[in-house]
C-alpha positions in Angstrom: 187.3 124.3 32.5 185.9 120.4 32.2 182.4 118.9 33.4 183.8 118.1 36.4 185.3 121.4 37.4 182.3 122.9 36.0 179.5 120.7 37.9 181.6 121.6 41.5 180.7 125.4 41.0 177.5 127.8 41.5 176.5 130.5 39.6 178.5 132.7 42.1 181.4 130.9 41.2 181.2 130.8 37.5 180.5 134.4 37.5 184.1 135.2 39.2 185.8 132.4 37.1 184.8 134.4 34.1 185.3 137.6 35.3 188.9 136.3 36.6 189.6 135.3 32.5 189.9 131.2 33.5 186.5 130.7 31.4 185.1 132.5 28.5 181.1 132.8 28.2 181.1 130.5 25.2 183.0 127.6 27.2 180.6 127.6 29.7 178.0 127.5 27.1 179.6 124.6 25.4 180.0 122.8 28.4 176.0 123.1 29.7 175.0 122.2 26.1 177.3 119.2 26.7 175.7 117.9 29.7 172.2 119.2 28.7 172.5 116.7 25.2 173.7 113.7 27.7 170.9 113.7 29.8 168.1 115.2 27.7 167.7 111.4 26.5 167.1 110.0 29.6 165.6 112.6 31.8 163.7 114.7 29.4 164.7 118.1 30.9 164.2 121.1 28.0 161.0 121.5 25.6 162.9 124.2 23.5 166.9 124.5 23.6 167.6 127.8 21.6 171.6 126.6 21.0 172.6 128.0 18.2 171.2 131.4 19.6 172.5 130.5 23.0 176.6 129.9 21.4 176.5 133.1 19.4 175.2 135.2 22.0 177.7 134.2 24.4 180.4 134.4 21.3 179.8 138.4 20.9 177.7 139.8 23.7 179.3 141.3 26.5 176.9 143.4 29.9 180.2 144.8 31.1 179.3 145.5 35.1 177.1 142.7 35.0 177.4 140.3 38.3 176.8 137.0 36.2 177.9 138.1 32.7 177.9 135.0 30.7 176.2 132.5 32.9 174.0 129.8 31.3 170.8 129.6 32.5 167.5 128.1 31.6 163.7 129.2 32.2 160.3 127.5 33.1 157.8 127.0 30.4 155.2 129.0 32.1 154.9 132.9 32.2 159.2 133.2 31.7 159.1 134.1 28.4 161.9 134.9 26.3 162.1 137.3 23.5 161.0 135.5 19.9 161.1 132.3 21.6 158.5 129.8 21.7 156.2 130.0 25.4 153.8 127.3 25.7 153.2 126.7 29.4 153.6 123.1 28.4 149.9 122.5 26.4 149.2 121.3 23.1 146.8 124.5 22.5 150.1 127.3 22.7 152.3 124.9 20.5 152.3 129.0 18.0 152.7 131.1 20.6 156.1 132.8 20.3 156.9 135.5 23.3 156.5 139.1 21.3 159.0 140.1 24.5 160.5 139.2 27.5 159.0 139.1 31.1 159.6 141.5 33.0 161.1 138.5 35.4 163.5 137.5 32.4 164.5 141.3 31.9 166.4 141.2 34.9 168.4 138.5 33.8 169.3 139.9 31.1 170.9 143.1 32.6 172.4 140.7 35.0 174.4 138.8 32.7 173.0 135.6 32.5 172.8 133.8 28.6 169.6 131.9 28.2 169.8 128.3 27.0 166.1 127.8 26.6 163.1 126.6 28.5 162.3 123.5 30.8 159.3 121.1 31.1 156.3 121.8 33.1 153.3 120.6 33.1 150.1 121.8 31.6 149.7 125.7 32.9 151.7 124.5 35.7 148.6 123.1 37.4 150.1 119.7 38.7 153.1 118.8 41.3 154.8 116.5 38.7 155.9 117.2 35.6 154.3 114.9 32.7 152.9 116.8 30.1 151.2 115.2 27.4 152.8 117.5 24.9 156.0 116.7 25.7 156.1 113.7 28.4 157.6 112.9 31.5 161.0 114.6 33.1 162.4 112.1 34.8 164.4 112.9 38.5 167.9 112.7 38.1 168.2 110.3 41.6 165.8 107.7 40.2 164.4 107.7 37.1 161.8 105.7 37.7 160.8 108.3 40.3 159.2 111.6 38.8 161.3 115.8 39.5 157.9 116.9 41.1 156.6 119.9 39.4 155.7 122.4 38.3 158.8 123.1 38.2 160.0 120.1 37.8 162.0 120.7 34.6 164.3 123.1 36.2 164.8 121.0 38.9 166.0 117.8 37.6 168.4 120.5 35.3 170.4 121.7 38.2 170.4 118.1 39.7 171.5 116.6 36.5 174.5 119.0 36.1 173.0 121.0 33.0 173.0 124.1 35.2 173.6 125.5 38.7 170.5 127.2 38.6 167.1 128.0 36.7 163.9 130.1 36.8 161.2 128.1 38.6 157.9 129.5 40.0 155.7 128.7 42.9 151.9 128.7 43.1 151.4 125.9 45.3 154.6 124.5 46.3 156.2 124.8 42.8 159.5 125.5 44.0 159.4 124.0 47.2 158.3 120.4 46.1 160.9 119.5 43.7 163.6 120.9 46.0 162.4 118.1 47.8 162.2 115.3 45.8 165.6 116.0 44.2 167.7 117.8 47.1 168.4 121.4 45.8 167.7 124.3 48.1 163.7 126.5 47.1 163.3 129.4 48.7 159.5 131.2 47.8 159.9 134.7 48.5 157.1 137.1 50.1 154.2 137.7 47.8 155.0 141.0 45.6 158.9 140.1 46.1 159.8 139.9 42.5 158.5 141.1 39.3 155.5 140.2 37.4 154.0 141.4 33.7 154.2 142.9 31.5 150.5 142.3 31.1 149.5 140.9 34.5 149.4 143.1 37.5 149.0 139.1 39.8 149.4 135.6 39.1 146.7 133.3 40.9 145.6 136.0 43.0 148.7 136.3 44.3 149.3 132.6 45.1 152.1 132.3 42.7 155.5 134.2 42.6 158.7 133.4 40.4 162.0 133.0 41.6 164.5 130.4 41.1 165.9 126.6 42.1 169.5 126.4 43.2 172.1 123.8 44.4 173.9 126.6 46.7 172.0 129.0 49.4 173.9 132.0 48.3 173.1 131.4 44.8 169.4 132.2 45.9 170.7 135.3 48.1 172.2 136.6 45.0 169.5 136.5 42.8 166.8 137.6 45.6 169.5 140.7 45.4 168.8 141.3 42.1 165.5 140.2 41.2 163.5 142.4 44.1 161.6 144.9 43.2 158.6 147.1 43.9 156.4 147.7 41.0 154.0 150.7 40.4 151.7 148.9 38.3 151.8 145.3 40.4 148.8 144.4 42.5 151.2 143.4 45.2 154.4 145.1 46.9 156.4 144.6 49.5 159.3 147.2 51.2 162.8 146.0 49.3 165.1 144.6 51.9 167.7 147.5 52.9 170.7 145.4 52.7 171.9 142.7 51.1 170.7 139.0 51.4 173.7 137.7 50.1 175.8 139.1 53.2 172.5 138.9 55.6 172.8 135.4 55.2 176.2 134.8 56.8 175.3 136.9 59.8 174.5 135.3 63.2 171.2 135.3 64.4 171.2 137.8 67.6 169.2 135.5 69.9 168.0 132.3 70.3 164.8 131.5 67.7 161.6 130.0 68.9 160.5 127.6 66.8 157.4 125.6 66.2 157.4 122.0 64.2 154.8 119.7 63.1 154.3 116.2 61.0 150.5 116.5 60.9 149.6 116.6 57.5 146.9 119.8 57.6 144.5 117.8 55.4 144.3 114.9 57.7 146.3 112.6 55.4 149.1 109.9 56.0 152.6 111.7 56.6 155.8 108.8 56.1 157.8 108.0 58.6 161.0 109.4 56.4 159.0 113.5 56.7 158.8 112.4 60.3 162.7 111.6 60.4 163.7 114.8 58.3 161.8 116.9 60.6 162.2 115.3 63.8 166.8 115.4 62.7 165.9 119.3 62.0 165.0 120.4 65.1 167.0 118.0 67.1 169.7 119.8 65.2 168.3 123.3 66.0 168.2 122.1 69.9 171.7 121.6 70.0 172.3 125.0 68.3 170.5 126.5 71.8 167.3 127.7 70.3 163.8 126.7 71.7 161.8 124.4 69.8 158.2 123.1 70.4 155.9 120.9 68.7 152.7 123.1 67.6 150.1 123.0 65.0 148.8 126.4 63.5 145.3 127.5 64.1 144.3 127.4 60.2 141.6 124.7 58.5 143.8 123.6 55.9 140.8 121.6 54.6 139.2 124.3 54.0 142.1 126.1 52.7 142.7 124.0 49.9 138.9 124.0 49.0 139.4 128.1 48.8 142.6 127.3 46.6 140.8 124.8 44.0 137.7 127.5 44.0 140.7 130.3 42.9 142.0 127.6 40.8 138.6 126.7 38.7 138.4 130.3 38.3 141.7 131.2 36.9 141.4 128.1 34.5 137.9 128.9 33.0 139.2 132.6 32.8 142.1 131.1 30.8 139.7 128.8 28.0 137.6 131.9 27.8 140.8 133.8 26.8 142.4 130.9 24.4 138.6 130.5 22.7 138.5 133.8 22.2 142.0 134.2 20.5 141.5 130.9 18.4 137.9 131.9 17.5 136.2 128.3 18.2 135.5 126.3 21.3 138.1 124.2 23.0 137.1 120.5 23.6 138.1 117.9 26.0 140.8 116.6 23.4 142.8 120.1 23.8 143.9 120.4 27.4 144.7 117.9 30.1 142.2 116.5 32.4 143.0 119.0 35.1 142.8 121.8 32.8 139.2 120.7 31.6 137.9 119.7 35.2 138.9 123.1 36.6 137.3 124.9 33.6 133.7 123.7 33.7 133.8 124.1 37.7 135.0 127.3 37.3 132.3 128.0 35.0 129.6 128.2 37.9 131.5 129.4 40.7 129.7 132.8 41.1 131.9 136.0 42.0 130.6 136.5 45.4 131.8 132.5 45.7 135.3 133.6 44.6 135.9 137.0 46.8 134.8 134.5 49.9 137.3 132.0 49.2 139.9 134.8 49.0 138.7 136.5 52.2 139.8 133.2 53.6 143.2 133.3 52.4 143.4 136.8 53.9 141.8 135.1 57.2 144.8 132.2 57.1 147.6 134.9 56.9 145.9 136.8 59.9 146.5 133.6 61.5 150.0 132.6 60.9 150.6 136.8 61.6 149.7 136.4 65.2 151.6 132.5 65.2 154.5 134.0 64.3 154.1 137.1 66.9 155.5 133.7 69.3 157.5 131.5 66.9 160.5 133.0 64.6 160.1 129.7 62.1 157.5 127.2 61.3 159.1 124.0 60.1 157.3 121.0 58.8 158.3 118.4 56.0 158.5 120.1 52.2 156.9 116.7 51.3 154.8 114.0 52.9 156.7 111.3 51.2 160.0 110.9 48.5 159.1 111.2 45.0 156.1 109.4 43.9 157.1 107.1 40.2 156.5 108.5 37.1 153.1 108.0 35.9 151.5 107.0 38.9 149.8 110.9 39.4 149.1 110.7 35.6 145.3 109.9 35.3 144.8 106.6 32.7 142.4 107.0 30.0 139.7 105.1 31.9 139.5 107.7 34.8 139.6 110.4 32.5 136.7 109.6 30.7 135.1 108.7 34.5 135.7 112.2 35.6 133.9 113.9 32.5 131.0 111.5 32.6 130.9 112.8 36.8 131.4 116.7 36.0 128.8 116.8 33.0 125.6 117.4 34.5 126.9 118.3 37.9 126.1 120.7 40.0 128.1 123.4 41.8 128.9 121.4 44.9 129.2 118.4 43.4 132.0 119.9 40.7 134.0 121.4 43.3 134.1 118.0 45.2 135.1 116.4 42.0 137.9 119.0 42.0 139.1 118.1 45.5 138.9 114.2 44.6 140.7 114.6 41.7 144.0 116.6 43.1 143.8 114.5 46.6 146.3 111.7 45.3 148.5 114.5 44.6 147.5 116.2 47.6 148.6 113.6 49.8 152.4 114.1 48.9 152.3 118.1 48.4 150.2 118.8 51.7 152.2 121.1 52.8 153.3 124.4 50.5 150.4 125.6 49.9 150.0 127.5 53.2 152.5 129.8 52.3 151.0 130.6 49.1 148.1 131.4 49.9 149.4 133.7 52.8 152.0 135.5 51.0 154.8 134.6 53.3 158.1 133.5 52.8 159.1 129.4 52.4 162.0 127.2 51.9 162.6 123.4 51.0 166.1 122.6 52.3 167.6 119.1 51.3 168.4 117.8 54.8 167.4 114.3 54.5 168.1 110.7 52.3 165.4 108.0 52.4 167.3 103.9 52.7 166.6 103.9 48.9 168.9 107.3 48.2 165.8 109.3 47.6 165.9 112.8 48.7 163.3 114.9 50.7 163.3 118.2 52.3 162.1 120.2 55.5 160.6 123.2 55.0 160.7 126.4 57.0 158.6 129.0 57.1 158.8 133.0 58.2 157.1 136.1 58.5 156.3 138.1 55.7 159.7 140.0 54.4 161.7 137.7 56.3 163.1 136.4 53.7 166.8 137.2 54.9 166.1 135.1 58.1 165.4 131.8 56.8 168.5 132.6 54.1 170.9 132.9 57.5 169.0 129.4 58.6 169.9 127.6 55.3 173.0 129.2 55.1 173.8 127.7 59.0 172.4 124.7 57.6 174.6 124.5 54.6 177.8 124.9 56.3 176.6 122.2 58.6 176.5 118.0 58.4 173.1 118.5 58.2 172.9 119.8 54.4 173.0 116.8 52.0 172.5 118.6 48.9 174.1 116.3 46.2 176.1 113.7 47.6 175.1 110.5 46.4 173.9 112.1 43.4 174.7 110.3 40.2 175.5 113.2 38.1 178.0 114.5 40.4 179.9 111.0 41.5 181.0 109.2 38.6 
């Protein structure tokens, strides 16, 4: 097999080449090392590449039964951790912590097959929706270079969209998934909260906000591992009922009926949407018209204002949980020089939002998915843009020194109120592309980004659908539809994949 052969296939499809004997394990390793050390240069993809480990184990070991026995694959930098390998959620502070096992999440890689070539960038404890770490820089989006992956997981992203692999572990706390399928055309599906596995160690991550799955170029790619990676854990916080069948043959079925569906621009924090999420949505639905179901332009009921306040509130907790935890395992206080401005804000706001403060803001998320419950009682889907805008340019969501040091002279001092306003202030540049995802998160419910559009300047952005909770299989038989379709762009135009 060449790079060319290699960069037309899924993982579905490299799985069967190698169980059909075209391939061997160690040749497909060979060849995503290839690509990995020709774009690594330029895009900045991997923090740790583990390739001598990655060649041997693909040399000798064998999971005989396994559906995707001698795939390559890489992980995020942030709670996939991988046996003896370095795990630093991309911050200076973890540079010597090495993972004493795997997750629980990477487990079930292992026993299905796949060989791990190491981890991708994120940013610092995956708290931003780009990906420019001061530990390790910025990864750069393989459609524009000039133009930043989005993040958090923004290292896996521009991986599959670069050609390294067809697929990589991402995760999703606040559009983490969803927003760089969106800036660089691959397909993110978040699953329902509880969908897939957490720990060992942690029964929830962010409350339940975040969940791990995957980034892929193909929709059955996604189907396949949702197949594998479900789960119901005894010890998790959250569950949900396993899916009976299969996603992977769900998604070619036909829906029964014609869906109801509801679609809206409005940015749910009252800020400026582009006229390319317009287009993107507006050529989805006119699509879904001429397919016969019945689509309406509606708002939900939810103050997303107030929602996001609810989510920075969880968020300053979380982080200021997190210093405690570091401080206490490095024995000495952590100063502003250690982490990220993010990081820091969040911690000293955290540190005086009481615990009464933080079960209300949670009561709120529980108040939201209440909501979008009875919304979806009328509408099968919920389809707005993934992003507000294409990919912003690298460095221009990266604070400068000089607002930095603004920001800690503002927070220092400060009371309550005013910290939490300083958090809001702070994330609204970012906001203002990524309004979006977050819904989704903090409901529990199911999400996808699907690449259905191309700005004048080849930049990609998505549309994103949203479903019930366990519905998973549903919006996999949209994309699927989709992908089959004119509509799916995926990675024409793409560099990587047209020279």
């Amino acid at each position: 097999m060449n790079i060319e052969e290699y960069l037309k296939m899924d993982a579905v499809g490299l799985a069967a080449s190698i169980q059909k004997k075209e391939v061997t394990a160690k040749e497909l390793m060979e060849i995503a090392f290839q690509q990995l050390h020709k774009v690594q240069p330029e895009l900045n993809v991997v923090t740790h590449s583990r390739m001598e480990k990655a060649l041997e184990e693909a040399d000798r070991i064998s999971i005989e039964g396994a559906p995707f026995n001698g795939v390559p694959v890489l992980m995020k930098n942030i709670s996939q951790s991988i046996e003896g390998e370095r795990m630093t959620s991309g911050s200076r502070l973890l540079q010597g912590n090495y993972a004493k096992h795997d997750s629980y999440f990477v487990k079930k890689f292992r026993d299905a097959g796949f060989h791990f070539m190491g981890h991708t960038n994120a940013p610092e404890f995956g708290l931003k929706n780009i990906t420019e770490p001061v530990k390790y820089g910025p990864t750069r989006n393989p459609w524009n270079h000039n133009h930043s992956p989005g993040g958090s997981s923004g290292g896996s992203a521009a991986a599959i969209a670069s050609g390294i692999v067809p697929m990589a572990g991402a995760s999703d706390g606040g559009g983490s998934i969803r927003i760089p399928a969106s800036f660089t055309s691959l397909f993110g599906l978040k699953p329902t909260r509880g969908r897939t596995p957490v720990g060992p160690g942690v029964g929830r991550q962010w409350q339940g906000a975040s969940i791990n799955f995957v980034l892929s170029r193909s929709v059955r790619d996604s189907a396949a591992l949702l197949d594998i990676l479900q789960v119901v854990q005894p010890e998790a916080a959250f569950q949900t009922p396993l899916f009976p069948g299969s996603y992977l043959q769900a998604m070619q079925e036909d829906f029964k009926k014609p869906l109801r569906i509801a679609f809206s621009t409005e940015s749910p924090v009252s800020t400026p949407v582009s006229e390319d999420a317009k287009a993107a949505v507006k050529q989805a639905v006119d699509w879904l018209e001429r397919q016969g179901h019945y689509v309406e332009e509606k708002g939900n009921s939810v103050d997303g204002i107030q929602l996001m306040r609810d989510y920075y509130v969880m968020n300053s907790g979380e982080m200021n949980a997190t210093i405690r935890s570091l401080e206490k395992a490095l024995g000495r206080t952590i100063i502003s020089d250690d982490v990220e401005i993010e990081s820091r804000v969040l911690h000293e706001a955290g540190k005086l939002v009481s615990a009464a403060e933080y079960s209300e803001s949670l009561s709120s998320w529980d108040k939201a998915a209440e909501q979008m419950a009875q919304f979806h009682q009328t509408y099968d889907f919920y389809i707005t843009p993934a992003t507000a805008s294409v990919a912003p340019a690298v460095g221009e969501l990266t604070h400068t020194r000089e607002e930095q040091e603004e920001l800690l002279s503002k927070l220092m001092g400060s009371g309550k109120e005013k910290r939490q306003e300083l958090v809001y202030d702070m994330f609204l540049p970012s906001l203002t592309y990524t309004p979006f995802t977050q819904l989704a998160n903090l409901t529990g419910q199911p999400a996808m980004s699907v690449p259905l559009y191309r700005s004048k300047a080849n930049l990609p952005l998505g549309v994103q659908v949203m479903a019930q909770k366990g519905e998973e299989h549903r919006l996999l038989q949209l994309a699927y539809q989709l992908e089959q379709s004119s509509q799916w762009v995926g990675m024409k135009g793409n560099p990587y994949f047209e020279q």
